[in-house]
DRENDO-1510 file (C-alpha; in Angstrom, 1 decimal, always signed):
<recs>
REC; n; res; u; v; w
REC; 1; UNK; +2.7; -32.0; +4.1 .
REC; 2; UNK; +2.1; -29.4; +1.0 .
REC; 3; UNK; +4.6; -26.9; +1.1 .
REC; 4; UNK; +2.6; -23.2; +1.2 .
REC; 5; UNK; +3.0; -21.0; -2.3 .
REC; 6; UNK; +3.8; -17.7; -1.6 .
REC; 7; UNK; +3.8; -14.3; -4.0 .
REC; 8; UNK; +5.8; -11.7; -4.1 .
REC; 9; UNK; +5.6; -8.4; -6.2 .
REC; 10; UNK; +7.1; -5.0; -5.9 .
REC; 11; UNK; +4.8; -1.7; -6.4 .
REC; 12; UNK; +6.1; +2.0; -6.8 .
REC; 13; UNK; +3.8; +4.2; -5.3 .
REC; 14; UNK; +4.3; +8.1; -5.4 .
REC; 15; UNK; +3.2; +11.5; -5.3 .
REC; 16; UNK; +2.5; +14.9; -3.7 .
REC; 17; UNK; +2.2; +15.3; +0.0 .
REC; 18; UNK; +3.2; +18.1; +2.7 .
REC; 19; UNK; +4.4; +18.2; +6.2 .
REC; 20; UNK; +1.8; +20.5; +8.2 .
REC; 21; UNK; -1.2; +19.3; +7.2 .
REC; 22; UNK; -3.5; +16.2; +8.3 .
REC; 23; UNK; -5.7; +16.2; +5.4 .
REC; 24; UNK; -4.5; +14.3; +2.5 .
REC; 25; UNK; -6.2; +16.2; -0.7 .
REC; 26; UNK; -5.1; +19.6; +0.7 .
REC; 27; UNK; -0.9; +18.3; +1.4 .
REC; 28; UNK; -1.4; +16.4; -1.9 .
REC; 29; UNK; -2.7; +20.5; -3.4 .
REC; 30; UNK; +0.4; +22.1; -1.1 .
REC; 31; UNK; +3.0; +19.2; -2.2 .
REC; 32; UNK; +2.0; +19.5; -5.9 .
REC; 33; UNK; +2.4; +23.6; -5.7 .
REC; 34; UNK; +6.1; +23.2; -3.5 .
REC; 35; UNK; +6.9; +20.1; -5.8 .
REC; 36; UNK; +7.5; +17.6; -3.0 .
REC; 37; UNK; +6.7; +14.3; -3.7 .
REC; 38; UNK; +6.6; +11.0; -1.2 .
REC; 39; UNK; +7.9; +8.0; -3.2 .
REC; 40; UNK; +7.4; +4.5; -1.9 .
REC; 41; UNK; +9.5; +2.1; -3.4 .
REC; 42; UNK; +7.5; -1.6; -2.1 .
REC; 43; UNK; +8.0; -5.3; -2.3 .
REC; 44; UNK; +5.3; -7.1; -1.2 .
REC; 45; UNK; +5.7; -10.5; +0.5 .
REC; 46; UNK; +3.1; -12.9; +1.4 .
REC; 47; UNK; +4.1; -16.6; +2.7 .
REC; 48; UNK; +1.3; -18.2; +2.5 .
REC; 49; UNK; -1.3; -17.4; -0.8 .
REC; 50; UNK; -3.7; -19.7; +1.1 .
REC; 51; UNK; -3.5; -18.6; +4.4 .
REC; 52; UNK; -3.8; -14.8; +3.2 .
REC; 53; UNK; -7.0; -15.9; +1.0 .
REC; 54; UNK; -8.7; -17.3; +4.4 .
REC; 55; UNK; -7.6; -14.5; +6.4 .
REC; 56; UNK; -10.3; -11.5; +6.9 .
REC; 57; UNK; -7.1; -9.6; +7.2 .
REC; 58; UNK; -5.5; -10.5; +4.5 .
REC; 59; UNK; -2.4; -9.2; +5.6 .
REC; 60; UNK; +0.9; -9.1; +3.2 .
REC; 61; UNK; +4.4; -8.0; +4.3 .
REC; 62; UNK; +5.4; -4.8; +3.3 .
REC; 63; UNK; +9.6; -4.1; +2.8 .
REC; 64; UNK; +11.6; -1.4; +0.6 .
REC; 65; UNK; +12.4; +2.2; +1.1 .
REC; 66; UNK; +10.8; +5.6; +1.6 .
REC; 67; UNK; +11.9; +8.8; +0.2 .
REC; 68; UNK; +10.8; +12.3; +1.2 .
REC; 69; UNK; +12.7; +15.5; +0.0 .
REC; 70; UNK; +14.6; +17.1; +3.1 .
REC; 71; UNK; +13.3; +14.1; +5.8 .
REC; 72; UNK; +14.5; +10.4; +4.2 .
REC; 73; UNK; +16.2; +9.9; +1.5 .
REC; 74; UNK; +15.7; +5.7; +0.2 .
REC; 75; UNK; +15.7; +4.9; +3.6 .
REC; 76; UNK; +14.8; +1.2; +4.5 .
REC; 77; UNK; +11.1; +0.5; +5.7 .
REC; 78; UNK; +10.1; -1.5; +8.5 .
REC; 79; UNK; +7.0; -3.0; +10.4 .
REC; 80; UNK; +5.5; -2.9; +7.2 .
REC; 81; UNK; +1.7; -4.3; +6.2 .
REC; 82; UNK; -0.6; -4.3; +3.9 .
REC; 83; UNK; -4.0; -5.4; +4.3 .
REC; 84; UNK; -5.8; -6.4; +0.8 .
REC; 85; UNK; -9.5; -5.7; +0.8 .
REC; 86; UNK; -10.5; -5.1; +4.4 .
REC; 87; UNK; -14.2; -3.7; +5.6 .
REC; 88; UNK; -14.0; +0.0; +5.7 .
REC; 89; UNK; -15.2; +0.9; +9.5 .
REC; 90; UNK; -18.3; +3.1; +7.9 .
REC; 91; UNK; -19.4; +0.0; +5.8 .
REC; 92; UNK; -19.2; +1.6; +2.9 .
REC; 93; UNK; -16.1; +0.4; +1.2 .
REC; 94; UNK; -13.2; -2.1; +1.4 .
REC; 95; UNK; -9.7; -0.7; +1.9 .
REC; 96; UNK; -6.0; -1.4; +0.9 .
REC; 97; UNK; -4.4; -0.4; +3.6 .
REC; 98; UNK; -0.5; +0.4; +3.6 .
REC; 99; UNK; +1.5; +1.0; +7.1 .
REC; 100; UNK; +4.9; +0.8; +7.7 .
REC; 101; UNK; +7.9; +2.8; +9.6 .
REC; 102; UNK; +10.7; +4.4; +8.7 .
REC; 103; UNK; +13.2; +6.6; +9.9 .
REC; 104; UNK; +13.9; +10.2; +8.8 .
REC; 105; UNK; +17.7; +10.5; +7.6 .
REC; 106; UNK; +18.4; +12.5; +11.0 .
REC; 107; UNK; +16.9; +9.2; +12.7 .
REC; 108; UNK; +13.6; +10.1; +13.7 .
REC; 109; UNK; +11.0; +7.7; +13.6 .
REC; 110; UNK; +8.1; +8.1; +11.3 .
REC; 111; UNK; +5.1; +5.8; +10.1 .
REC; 112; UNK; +3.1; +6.0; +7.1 .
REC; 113; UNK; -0.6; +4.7; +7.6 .
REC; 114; UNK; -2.4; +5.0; +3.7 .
REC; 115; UNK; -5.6; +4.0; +2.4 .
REC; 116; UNK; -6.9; +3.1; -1.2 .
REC; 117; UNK; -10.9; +3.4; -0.6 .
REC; 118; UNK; -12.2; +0.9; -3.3 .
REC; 119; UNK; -16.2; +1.0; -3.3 .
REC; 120; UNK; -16.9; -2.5; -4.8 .
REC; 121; UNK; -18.5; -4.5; -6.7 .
REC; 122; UNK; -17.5; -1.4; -9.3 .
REC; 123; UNK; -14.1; +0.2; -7.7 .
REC; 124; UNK; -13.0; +2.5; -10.1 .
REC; 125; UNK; -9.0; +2.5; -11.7 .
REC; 126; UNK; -8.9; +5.6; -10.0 .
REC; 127; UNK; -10.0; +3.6; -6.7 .
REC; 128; UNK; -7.6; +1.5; -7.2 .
REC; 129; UNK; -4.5; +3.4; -7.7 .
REC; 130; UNK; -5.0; +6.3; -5.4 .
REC; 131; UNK; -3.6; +6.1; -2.1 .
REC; 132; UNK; -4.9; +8.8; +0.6 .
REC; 133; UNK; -1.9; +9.1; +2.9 .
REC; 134; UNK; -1.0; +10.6; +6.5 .
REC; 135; UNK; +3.0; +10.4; +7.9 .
REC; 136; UNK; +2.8; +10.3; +11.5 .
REC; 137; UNK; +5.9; +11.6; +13.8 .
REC; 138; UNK; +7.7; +8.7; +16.6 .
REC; 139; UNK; +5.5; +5.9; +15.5 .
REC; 140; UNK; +1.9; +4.6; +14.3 .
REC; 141; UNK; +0.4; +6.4; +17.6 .
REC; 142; UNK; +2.1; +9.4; +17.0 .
REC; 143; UNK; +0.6; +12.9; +15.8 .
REC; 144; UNK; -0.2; +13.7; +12.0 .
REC; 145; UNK; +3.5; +14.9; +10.5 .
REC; 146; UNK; +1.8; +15.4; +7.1 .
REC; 147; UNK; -0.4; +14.1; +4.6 .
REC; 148; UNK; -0.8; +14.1; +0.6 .
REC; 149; UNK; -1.9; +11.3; -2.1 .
REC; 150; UNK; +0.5; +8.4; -3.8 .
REC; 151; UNK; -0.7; +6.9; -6.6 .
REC; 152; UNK; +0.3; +3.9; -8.6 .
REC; 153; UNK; +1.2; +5.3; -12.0 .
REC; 154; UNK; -0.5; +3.0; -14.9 .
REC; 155; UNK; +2.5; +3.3; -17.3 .
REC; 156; UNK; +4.3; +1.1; -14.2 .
REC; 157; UNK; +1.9; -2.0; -14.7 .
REC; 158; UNK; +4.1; -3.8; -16.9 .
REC; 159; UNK; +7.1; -4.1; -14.3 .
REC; 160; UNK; +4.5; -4.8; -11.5 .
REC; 161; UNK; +3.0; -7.7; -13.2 .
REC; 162; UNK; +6.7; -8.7; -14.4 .
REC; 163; UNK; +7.4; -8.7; -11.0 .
REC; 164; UNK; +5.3; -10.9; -9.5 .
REC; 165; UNK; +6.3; -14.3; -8.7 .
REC; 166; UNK; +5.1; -17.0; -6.6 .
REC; 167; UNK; +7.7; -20.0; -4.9 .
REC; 168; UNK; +6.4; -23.6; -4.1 .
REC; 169; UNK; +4.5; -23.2; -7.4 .
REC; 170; UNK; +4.6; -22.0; -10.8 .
REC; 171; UNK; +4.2; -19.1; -11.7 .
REC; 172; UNK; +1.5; -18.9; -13.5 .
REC; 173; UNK; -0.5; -20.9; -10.5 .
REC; 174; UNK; +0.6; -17.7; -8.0 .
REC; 175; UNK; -0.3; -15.5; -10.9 .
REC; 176; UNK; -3.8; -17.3; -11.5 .
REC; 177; UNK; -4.5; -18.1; -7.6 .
REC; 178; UNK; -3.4; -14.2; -6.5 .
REC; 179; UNK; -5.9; -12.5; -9.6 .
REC; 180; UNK; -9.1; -14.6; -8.9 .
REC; 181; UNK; -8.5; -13.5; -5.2 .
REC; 182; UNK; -8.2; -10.0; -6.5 .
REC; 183; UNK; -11.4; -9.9; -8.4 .
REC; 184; UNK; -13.1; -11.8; -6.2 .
REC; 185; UNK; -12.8; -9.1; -3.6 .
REC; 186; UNK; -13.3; -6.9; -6.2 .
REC; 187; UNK; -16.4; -7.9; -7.2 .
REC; 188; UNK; -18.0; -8.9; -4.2 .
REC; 189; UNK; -19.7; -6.0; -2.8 .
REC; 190; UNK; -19.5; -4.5; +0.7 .
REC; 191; UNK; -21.2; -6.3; +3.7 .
REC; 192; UNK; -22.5; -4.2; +6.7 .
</recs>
């Protein structure tokens, strides 16, 4: 039996969001003018490359910390997925979808649920590095806490695609085998 390959990469996303709000563009407008940013500090984990392909889910593992001034400061994240490339509910788009829990440094429980809307076959850069984001309080079921946009900052691509690596292959085979995936989805436009 062939031993999976597996890829791993680590992603830094960040930027301005609010408590109070539920709408992500106005806490990302009130987090910009108070000057709190959400950073997201990711390593993304998934076992089986394979598997992951196959899967309409695509899900990855999603570990690292979360940091938000006056509620969490690096604190670890867990429960984390991220689903690559999955149907939009309107039809209309594929998502990237990031969710995972963390606790607030007084120990309250918190979940972040973010989307990057990507409107294949021609996402736009801006698509793909914006990530509209809500914090829910006590879980993934819990009310809106706040909301605001992450982004992944372009000058960061060199340390993303440094960081990628695959095991049970080379990797330039993870590397080759995780991008055609990529654009694949990518290109592929949305079915209803």
């Amino acid at each position: 039996m062939v031993a999976p390959i597996g890829f791993e990469f680590r992603e830094r996303m960040a930027g301005p969001l609010s408590g109070g709000v539920d709408d992500p563009q106005l806490g990302a407008q009130r987090g910009r003018s108070a000057g709190t940013n959400f950073v997201a500090n990711l390593h993304v984990s998934i076992a089986d490359l394979a598997a992951c392909v196959r899967d309409p889910q695509h899900a990855a593992r999603l570990t690292g910390t979360a940091t938000f001034p006056g509620l969490a400061t690096a604190q670890p994240i867990h429960d984390g997925q991220l689903l690559l490339y999955v149907p939009d509910p309107s039809g209309r788009a594929k998502l990237m979808r990031y969710r995972f829990g963390f606790r607030s440094d007084a120990g309250i429980e918190y979940f972040l649920d973010g989307a990057k809307v990507l409107h294949t076959p021609r996402a736009s850069t801006r698509e793909q590095v914006t990530l509209y984001t809500r914090v829910l309080e006590g879980g993934p079921d819990g009310p809106v806490w706040g909301a605001g946009v992450l982004v992944f900052r372009l000058r960061d691509i060199g340390p993303f695609v440094w960081s990628m690596r695959a095991t049970g292959a080379s990797r330039l085979h993870g590397l080759r085998t995780f991008f055609e995936f990529a654009w694949r989805e990518l290109a592929t436009p949305v079915t209803a």
